[in-house]
C-alpha positions as CSV (number, residue, x, y, z in Angstrom):
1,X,70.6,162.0,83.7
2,X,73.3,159.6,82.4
3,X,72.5,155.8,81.9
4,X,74.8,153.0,81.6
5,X,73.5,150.2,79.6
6,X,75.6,146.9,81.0
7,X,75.6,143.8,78.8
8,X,77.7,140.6,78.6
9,X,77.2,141.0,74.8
10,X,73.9,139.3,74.0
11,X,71.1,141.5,75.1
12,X,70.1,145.2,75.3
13,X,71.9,147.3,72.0
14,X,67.8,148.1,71.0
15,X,67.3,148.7,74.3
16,X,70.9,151.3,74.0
17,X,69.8,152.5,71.0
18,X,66.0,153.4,72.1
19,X,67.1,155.4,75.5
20,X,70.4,157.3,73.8
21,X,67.5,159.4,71.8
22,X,66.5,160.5,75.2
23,X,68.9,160.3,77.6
24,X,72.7,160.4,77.3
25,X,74.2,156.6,77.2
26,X,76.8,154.4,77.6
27,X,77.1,151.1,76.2
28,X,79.1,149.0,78.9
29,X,80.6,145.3,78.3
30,X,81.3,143.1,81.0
31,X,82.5,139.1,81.0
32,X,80.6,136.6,80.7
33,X,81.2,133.0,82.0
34,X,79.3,129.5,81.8
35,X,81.1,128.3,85.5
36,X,78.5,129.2,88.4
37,X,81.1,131.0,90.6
38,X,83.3,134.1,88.9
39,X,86.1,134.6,91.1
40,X,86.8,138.4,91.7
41,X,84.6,140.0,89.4
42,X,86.1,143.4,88.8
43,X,84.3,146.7,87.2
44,X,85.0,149.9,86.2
45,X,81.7,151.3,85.6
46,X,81.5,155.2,84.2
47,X,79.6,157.4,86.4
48,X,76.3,157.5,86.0
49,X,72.9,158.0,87.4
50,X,71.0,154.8,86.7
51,X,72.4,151.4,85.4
52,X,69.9,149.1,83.4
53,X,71.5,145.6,83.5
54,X,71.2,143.0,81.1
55,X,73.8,140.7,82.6
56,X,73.2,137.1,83.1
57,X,75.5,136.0,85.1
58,X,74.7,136.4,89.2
59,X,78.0,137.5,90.4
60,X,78.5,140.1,87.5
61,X,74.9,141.6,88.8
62,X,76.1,141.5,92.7
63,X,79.2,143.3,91.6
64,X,77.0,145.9,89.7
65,X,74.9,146.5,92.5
66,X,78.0,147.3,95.0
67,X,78.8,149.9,92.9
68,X,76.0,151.5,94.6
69,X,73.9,153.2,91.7
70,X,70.7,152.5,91.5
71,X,70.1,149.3,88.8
């Protein structure tokens, strides 16, 4: 099973660093922004079975979801 752990940078490296004993990982950045509307939030996500999201922002986590693995 391969896990991508997504981030904007401040949470989840314990979280990374717990599951990639287990499971085989990849650590995943993505942008972060203060405004409450990201225009065309593109990402290019490795393949992977399950996503665990610690993103904040709303539109970053909708554009994670379309991706269409499970999160």
């Amino acid at each position: 099973m391969q896990i991508n752990i997504i981030s904007d940078g401040l949470f989840g490296i314990r979280s990374f660093e717990n599951i990639s004993r287990q499971f085989p990982c990849h650590w995943v950045t993505v942008p972060y922004s203060v405004s409450p509307i990201m225009e065309d939030v593109e990402l290019d996500l490795p393949p992977c079975d399950l996503c665990i999201s610690f993103a904040r922002h709303p539109d970053v986590i909708l554009a994670i979801v379309e991706q269409g693995v499970p999160v």
